[in-house]
BAFI-3210 file (N, C-alpha, C; in Angstrom, 3 decimals, decimal comma, padded with zeros to 6 digits):
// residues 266
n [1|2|3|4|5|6|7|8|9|10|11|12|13|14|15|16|17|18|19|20|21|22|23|24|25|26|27|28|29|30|31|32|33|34|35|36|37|38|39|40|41|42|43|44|45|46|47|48|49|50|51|52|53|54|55|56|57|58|59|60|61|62|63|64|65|66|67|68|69|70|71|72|73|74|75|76|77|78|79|80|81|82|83|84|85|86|87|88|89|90|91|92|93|94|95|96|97|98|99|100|101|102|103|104|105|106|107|108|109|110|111|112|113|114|115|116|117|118|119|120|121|122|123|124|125|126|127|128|129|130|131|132|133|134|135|136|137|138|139|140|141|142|143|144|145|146|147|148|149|150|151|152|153|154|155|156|157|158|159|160|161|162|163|164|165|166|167|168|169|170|171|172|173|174|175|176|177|178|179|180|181|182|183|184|185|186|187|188|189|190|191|192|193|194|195|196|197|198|199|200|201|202|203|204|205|206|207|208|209|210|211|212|213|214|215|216|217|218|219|220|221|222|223|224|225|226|227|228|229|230|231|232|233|234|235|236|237|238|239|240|241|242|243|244|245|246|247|248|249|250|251|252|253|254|255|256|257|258|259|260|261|262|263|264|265|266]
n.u [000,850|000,779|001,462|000,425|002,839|002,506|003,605|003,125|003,023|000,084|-001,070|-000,038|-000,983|-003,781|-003,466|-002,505|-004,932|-006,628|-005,846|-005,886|-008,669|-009,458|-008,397|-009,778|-012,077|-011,475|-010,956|-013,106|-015,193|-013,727|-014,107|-016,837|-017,147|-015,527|-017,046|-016,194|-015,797|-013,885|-014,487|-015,185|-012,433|-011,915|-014,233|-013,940|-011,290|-010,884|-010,469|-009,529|-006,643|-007,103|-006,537|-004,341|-002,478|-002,621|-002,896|-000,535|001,656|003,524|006,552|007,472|009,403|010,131|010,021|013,078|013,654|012,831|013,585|016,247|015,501|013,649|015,396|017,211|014,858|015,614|017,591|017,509|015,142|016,985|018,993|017,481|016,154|018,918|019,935|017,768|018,083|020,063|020,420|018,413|019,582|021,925|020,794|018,940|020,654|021,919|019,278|018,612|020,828|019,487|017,392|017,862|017,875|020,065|021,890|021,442|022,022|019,676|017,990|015,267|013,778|013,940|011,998|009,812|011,304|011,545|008,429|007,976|008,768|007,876|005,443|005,705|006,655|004,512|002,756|002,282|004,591|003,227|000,973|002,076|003,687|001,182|000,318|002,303|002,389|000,429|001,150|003,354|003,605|004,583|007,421|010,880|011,604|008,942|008,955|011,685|011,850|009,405|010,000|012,618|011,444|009,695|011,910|014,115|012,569|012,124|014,696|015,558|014,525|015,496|018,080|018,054|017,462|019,079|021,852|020,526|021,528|023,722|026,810|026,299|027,805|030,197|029,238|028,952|031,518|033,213|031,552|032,245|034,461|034,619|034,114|033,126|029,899|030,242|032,294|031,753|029,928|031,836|033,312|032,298|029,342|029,860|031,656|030,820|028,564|028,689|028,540|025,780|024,638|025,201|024,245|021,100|020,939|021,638|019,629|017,325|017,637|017,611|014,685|013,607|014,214|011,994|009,955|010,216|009,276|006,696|006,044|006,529|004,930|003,281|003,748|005,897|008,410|010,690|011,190|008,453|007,003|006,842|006,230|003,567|002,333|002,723|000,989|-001,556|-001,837|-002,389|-000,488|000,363|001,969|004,868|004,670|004,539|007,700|009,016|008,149|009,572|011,842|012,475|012,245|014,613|016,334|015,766|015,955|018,714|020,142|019,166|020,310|023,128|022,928|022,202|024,310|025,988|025,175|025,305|028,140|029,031|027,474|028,838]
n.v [-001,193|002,339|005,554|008,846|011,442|014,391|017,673|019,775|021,035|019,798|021,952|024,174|024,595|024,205|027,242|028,736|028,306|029,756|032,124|032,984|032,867|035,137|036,883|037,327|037,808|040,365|041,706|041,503|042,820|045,273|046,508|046,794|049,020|050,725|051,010|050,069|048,169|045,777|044,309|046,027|047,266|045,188|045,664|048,194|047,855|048,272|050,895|051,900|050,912|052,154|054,789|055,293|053,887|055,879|058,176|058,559|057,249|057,805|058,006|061,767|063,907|067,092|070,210|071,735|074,222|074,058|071,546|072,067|073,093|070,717|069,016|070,161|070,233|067,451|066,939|068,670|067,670|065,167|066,348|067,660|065,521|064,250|066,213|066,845|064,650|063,869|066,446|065,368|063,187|063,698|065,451|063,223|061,226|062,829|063,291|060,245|059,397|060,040|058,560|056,499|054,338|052,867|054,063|056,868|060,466|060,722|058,765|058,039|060,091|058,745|057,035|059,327|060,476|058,873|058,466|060,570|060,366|058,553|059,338|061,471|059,863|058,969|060,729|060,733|061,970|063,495|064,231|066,135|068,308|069,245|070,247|072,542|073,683|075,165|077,481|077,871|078,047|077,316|075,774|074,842|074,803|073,639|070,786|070,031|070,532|069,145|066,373|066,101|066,148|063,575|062,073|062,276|061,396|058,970|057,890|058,440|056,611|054,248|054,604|054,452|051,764|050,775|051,089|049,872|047,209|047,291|045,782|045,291|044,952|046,254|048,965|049,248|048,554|050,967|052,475|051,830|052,394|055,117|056,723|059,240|060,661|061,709|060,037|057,307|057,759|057,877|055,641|053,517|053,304|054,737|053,355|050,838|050,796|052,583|051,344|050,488|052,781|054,339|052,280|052,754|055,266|055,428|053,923|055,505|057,557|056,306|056,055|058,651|059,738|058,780|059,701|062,167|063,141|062,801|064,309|066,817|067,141|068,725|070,757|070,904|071,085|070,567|067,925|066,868|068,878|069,958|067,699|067,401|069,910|069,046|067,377|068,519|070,132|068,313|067,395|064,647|062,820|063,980|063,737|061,296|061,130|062,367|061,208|058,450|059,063|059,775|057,276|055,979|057,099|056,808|054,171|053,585|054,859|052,961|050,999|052,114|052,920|050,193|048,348|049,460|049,646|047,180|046,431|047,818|046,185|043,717]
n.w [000,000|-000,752|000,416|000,156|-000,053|001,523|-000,384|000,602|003,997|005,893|007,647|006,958|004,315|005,086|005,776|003,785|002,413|003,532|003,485|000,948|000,090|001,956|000,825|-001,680|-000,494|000,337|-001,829|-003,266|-001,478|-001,611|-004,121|-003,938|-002,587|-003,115|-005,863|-008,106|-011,486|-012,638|-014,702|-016,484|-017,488|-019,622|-020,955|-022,172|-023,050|-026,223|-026,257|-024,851|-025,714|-028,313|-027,827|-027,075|-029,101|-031,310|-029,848|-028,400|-029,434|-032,816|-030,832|-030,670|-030,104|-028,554|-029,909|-032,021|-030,263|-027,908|-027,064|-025,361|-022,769|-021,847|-021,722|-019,618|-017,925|-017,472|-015,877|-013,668|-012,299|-011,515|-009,642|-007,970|-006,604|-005,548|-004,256|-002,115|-000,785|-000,223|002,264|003,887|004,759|005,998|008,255|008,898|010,280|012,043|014,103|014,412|016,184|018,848|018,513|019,098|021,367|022,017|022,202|022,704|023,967|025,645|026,837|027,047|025,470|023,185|021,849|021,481|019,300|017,422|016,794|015,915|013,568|012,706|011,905|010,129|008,349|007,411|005,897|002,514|000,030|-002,111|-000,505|000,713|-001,040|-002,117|-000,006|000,452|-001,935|-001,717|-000,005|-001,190|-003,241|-007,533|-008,029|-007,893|-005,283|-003,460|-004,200|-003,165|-000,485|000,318|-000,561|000,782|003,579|003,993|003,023|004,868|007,223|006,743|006,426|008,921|010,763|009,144|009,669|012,481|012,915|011,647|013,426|015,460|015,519|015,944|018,511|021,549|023,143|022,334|022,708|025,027|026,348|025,880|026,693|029,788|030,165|030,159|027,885|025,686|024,832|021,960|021,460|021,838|019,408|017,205|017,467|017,746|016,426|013,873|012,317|012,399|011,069|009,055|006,064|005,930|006,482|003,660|002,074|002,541|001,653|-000,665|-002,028|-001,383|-002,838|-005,618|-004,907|-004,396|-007,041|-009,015|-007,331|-007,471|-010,162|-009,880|-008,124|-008,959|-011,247|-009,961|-009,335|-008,196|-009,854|-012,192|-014,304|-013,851|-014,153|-016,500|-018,606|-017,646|-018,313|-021,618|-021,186|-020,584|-022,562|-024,378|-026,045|-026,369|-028,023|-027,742|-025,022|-024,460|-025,152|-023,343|-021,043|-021,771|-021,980|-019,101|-018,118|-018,984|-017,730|-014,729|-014,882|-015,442|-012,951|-011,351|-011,688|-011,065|-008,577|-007,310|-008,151|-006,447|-004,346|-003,646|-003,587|-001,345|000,559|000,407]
ca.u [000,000|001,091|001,420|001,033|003,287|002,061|004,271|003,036|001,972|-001,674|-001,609|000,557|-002,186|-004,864|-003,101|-002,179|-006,223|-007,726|-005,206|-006,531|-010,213|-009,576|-008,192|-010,623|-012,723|-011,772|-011,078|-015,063|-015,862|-012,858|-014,967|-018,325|-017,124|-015,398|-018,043|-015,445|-015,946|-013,011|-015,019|-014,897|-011,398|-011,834|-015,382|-013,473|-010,238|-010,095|-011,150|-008,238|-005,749|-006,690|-005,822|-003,078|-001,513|-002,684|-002,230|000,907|002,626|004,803|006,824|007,889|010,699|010,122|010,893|014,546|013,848|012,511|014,623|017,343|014,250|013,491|017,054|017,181|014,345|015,597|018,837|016,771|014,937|018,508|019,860|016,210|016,571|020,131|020,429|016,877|018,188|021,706|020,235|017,644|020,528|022,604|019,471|018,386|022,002|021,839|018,187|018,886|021,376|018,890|016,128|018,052|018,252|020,783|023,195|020,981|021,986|018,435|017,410|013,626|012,990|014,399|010,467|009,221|011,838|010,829|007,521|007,935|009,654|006,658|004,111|006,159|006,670|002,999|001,899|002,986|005,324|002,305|000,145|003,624|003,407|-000,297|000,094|003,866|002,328|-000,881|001,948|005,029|003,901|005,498|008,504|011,056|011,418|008,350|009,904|012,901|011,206|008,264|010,787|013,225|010,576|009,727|013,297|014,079|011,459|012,166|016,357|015,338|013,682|016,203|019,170|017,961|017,197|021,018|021,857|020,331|022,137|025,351|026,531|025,953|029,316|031,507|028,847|029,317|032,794|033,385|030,727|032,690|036,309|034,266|033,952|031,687|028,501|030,785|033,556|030,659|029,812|032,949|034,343|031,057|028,525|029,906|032,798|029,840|026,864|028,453|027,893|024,401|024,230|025,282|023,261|020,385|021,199|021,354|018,187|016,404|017,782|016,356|012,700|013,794|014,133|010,362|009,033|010,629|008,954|005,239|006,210|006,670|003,606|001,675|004,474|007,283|009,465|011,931|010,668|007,748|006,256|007,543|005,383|002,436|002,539|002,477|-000,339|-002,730|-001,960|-002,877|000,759|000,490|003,359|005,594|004,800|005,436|009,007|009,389|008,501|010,643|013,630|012,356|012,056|015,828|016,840|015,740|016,418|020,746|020,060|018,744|021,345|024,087|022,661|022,058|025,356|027,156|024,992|025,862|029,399|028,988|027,246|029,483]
ca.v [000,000|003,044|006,266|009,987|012,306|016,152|018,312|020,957|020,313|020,290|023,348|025,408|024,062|025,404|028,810|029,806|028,178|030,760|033,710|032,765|033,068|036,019|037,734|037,368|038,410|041,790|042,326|041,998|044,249|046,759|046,602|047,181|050,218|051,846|050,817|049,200|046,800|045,213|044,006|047,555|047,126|044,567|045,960|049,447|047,753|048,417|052,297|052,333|050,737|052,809|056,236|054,835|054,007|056,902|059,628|058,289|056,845|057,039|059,145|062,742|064,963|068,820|071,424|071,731|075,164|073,489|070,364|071,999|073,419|069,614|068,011|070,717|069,870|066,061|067,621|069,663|066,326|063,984|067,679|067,945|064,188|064,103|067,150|066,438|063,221|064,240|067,435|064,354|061,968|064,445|065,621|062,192|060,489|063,113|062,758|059,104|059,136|060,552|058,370|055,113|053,885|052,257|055,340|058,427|060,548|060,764|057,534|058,400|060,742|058,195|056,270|060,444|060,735|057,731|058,400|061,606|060,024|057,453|060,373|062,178|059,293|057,997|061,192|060,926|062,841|064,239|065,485|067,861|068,499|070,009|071,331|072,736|074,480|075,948|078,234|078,513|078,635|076,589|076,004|073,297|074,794|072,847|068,940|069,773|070,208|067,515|064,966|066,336|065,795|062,220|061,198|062,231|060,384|057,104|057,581|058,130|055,048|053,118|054,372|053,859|049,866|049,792|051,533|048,889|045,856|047,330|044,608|046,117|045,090|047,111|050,046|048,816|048,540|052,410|053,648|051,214|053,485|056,900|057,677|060,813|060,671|061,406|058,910|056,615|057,624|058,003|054,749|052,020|053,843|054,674|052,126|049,533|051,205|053,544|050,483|050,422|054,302|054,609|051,702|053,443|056,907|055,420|053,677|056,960|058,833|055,657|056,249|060,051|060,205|058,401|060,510|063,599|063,084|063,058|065,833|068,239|067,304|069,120|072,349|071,250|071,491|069,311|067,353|066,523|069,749|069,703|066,266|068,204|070,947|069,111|066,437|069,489|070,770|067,327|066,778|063,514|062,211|064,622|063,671|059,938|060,935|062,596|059,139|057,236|060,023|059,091|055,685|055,856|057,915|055,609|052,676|054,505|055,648|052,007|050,066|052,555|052,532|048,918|048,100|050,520|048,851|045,346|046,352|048,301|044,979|042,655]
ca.w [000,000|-001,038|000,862|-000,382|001,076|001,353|-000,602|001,704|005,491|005,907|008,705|006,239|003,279|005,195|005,667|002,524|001,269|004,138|003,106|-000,176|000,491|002,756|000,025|-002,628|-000,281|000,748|-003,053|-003,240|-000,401|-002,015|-005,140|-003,575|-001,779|-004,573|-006,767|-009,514|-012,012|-012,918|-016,545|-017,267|-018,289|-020,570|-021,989|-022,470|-023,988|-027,475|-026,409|-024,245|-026,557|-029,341|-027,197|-026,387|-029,921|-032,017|-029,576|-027,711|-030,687|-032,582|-029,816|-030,926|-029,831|-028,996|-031,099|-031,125|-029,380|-026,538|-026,308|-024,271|-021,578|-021,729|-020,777|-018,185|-016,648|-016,591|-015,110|-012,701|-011,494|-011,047|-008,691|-006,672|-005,557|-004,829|-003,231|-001,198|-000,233|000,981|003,266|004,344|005,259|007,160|009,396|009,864|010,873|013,645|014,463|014,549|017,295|019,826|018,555|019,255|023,271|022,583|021,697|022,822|025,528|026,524|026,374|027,644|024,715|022,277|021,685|020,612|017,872|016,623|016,726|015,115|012,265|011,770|011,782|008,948|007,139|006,830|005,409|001,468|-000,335|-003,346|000,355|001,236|-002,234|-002,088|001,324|000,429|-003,058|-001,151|000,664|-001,624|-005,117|-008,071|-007,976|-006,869|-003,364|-003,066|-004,669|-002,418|000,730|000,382|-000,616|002,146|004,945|002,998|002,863|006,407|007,946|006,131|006,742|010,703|011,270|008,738|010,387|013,692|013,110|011,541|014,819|017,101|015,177|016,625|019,609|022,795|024,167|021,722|023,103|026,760|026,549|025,537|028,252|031,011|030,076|029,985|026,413|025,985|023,433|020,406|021,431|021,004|018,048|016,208|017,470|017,956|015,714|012,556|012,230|012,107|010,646|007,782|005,444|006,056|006,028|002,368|001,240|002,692|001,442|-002,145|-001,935|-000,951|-004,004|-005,648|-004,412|-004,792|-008,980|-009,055|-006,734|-007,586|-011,124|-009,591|-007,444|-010,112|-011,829|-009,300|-009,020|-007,961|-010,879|-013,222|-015,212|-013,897|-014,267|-017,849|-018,710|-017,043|-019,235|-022,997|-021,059|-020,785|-023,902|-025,671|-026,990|-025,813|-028,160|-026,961|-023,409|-024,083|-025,475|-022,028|-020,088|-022,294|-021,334|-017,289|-017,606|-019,112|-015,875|-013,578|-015,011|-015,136|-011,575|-010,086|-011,974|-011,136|-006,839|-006,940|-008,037|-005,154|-002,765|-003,695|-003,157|-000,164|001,590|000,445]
c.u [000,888|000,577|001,699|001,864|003,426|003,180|004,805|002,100|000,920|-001,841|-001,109|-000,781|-003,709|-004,607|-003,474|-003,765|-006,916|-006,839|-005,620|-007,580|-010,363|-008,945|-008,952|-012,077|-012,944|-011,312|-012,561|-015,313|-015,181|-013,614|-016,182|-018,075|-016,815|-015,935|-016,965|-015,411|-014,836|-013,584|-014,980|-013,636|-011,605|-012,715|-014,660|-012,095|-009,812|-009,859|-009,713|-006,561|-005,282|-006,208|-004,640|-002,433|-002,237|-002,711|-000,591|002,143|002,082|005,287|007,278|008,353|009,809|010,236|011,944|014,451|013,655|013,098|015,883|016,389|013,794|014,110|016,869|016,230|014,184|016,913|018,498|016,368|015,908|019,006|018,759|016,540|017,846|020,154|019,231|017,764|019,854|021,577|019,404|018,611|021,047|021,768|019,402|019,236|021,839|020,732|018,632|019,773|020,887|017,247|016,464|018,677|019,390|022,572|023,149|021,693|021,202|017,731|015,374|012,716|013,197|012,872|009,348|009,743|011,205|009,520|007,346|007,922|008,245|005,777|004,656|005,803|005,434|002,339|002,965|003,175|004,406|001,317|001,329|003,150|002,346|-000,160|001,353|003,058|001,285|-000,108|003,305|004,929|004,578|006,618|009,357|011,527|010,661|008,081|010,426|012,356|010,259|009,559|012,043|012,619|010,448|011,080|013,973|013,500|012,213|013,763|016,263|015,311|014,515|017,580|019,213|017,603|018,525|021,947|021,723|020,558|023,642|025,348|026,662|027,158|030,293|030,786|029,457|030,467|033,057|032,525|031,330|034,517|035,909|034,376|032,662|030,853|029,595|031,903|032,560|030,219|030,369|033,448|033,359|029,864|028,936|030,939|031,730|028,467|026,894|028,468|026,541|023,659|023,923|024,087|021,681|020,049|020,558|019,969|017,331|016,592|017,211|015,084|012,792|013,523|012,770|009,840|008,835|009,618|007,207|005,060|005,956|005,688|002,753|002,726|005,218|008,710|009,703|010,903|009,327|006,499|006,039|005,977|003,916|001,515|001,862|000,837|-001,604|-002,936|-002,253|-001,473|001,296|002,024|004,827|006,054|005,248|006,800|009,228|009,555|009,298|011,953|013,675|012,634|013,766|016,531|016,615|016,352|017,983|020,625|019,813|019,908|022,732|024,118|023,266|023,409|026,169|026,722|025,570|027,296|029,696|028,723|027,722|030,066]
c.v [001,246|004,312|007,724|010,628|013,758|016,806|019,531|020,550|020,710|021,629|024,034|025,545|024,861|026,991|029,590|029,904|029,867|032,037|034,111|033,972|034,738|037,197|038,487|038,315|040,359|042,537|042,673|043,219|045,446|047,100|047,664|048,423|051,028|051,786|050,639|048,487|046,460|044,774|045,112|047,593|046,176|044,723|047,053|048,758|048,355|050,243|053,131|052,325|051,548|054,300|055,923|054,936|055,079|058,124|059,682|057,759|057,334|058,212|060,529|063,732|066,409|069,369|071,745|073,221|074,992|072,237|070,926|072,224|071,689|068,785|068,874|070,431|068,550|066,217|068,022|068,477|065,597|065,372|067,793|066,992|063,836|064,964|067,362|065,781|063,465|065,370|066,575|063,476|062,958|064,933|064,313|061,640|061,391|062,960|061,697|058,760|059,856|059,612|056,440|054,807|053,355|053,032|057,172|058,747|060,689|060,009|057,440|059,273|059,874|057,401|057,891|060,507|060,260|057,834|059,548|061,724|059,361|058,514|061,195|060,974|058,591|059,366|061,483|062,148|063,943|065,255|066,611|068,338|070,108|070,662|072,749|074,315|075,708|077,852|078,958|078,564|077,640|076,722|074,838|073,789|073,723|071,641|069,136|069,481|069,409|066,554|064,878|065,512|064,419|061,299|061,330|061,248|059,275|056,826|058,088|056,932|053,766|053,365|054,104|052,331|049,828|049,987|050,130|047,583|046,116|046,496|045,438|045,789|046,115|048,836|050,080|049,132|050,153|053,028|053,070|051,985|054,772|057,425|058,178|060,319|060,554|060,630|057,716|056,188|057,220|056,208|053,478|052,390|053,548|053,862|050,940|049,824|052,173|052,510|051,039|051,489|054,429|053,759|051,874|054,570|056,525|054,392|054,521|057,812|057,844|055,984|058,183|060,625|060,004|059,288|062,174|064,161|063,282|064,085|067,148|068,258|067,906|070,369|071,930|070,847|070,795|068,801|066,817|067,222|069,990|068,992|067,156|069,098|070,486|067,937|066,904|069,930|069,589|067,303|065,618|062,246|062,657|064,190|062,326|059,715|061,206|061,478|058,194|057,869|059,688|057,971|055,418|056,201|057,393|054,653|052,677|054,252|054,063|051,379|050,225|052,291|051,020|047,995|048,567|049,640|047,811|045,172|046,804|046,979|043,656|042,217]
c.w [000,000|-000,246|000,235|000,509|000,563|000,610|000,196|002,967|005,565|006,838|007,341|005,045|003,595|005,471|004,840|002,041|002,518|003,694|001,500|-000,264|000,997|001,794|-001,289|-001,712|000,187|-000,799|-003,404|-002,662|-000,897|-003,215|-005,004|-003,335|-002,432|-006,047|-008,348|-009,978|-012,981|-014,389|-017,140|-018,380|-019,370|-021,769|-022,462|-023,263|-024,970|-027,597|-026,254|-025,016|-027,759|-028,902|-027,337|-027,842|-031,124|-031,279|-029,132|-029,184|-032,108|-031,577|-030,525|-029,986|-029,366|-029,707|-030,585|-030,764|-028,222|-026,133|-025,319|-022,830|-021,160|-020,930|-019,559|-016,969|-016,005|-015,166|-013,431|-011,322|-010,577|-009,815|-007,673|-005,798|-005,021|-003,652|-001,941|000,320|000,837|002,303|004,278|005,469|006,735|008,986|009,998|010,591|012,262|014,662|015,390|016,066|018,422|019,340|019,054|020,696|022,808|022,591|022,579|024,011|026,380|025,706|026,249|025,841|022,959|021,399|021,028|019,519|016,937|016,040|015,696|014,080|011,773|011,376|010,463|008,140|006,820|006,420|003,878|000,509|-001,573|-002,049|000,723|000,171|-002,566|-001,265|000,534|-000,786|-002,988|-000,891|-000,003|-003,478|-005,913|-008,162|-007,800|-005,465|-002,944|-003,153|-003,787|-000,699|001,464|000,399|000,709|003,277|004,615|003,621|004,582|007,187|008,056|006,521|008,685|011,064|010,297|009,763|012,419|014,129|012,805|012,872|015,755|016,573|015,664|018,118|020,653|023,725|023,612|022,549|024,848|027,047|027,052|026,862|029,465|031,029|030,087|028,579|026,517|024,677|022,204|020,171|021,036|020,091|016,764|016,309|017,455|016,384|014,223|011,991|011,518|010,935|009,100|006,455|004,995|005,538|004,307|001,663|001,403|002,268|-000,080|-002,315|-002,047|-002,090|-005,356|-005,870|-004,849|-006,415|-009,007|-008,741|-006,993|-009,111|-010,595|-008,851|-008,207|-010,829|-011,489|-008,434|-008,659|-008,581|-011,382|-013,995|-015,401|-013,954|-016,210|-018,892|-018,459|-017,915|-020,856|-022,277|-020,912|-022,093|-025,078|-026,296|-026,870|-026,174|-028,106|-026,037|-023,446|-024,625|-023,455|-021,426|-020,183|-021,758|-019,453|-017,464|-017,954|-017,491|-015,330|-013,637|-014,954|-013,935|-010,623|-010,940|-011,454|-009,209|-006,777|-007,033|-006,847|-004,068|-002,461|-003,248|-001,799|001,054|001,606|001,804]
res [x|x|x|x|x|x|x|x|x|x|x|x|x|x|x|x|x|x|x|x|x|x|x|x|x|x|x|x|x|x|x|x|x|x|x|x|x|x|x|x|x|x|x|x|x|x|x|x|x|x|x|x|x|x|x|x|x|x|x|x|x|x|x|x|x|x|x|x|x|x|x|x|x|x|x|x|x|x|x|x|x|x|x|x|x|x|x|x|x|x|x|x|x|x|x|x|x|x|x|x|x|x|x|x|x|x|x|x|x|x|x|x|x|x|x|x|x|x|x|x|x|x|x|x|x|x|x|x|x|x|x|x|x|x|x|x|x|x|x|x|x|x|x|x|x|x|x|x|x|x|x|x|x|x|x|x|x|x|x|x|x|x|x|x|x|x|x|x|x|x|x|x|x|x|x|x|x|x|x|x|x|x|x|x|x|x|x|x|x|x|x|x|x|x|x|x|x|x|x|x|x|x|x|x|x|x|x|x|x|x|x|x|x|x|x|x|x|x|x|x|x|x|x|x|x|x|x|x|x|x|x|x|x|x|x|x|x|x|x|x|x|x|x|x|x|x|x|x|x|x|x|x|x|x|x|x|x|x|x|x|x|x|x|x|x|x]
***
């Protein structure tokens, strides 16, 4: 007599079937509530398709009077998110060492930082954006400073988890000989953690080019104000040269990170 044997254990089996179930179902209820019918797309298809390739294609260029206004404002973009992301880093690294007990010198207020950080970073970078443009007008003041606050946040709360993977004896040690807060720092802290830092930093400039690009669609500058611009005016195959010139930029920008990191965490 012959015996099957489970590929997958029956508890795990019923997991995944109820995470299943439980999924389908709150796709329903997400339906109901935002009153969407997913057949739409497929009844609307050919409507959609045909927008799509007779306004969007084939792609077309600017007028070469406006192609340099173009590059500049991919230029503009790649300089918002760097230079965001690096005024971001610097803030948060110090932040960070007052938000992590296991470094701060006021260990007590170390659970507000934190908290501070989560409360920034759960409100997204397009609401700064709106709030930011209400007050300051177009411009990229108002990219730099949304994505700032954004990128802050998110490099708080990363560099304070790389923070609390440092071993608590090399910290111990140093506070059992009298080293002061920045003996600390200099000698337990960043010895161990500036790894981590960088491959964090470049991550964030990463998420930065993307974001920086929807930013500007709604005032705050580069390129994504650019895009904005010919998508009102119906120049639609214009605008999908633009995307194709983003989607290049990113795709540079994550190949060029992702490599640094890989070496960084070797």
């Amino acid at each position: 007599m012959h015996h099957k044997i489970p590929l997958i254990p029956q508890d795990l089996k019923k997991l995944y079937t109820g995470f299943l179930i439980a999924t389908v179902i709150v796709f329903c209820i997400s339906t109901f509530v935002t009153k969407f019918n997913v057949f739409t797309l497929f009844a609307n298809g050919d409507s959609i398709w045909k927008f799509i390739s007779e306004d969007f294609f084939p792609p077309k260029l600017p007028k070469m009077n406006r192609l340099p206004d173009v590059m500049e404002s991919v230029l503009v973009t790649l300089a918002l998110a760097m230079a965001s992301t690096t005024i971001a880093a610097v803030l948060a690294f110090i932040t960070a060492l007052f938000g992590s007990e296991k470094i701060s010198p006021f260990p007590k207020t170390a659970k507000f930082v934190r908290g501070f950080a989560t409360f920034l970073r759960n409100i997204p970078t397009l609401v700064w954006a709106f709030i930011l443009f209400s007050s300051l007008g177009i411009g990229t003041g108002v990219g730099f400073i949304a994505l700032c606050i954004t990128s802050f946040a998110f490099m708080v709360r990363a560099f304070v988890e790389t923070m609390e993977d440092v071993s608590n004896d090399c910290v111990e040690s140093l506070e059992a000989v009298g080293a002061t807060f920045f003996q600390r720092v200099s000698q337990a802290i960043l010895p161990s953690c500036l790894s981590g830092f960088i491959a964090w930093f470049l991550y964030c400039i990463e998420v930065n080019i993307r974001a920086s690009t929807i930013v500007g669609m709604v005032g705050g500058g580069g390129v994504g104000l650019t895009l904005f611009s010919y998508i009102k005016t119906f120049h639609y195959d214009i605008a999908f040269s633009i995307i194709l010139m983003i989607a290049v930029m990113v795709i540079l920008v994550d190949q060029l990170t992702g490599k640094l990191r890989r070496e960084l965490l070797k």
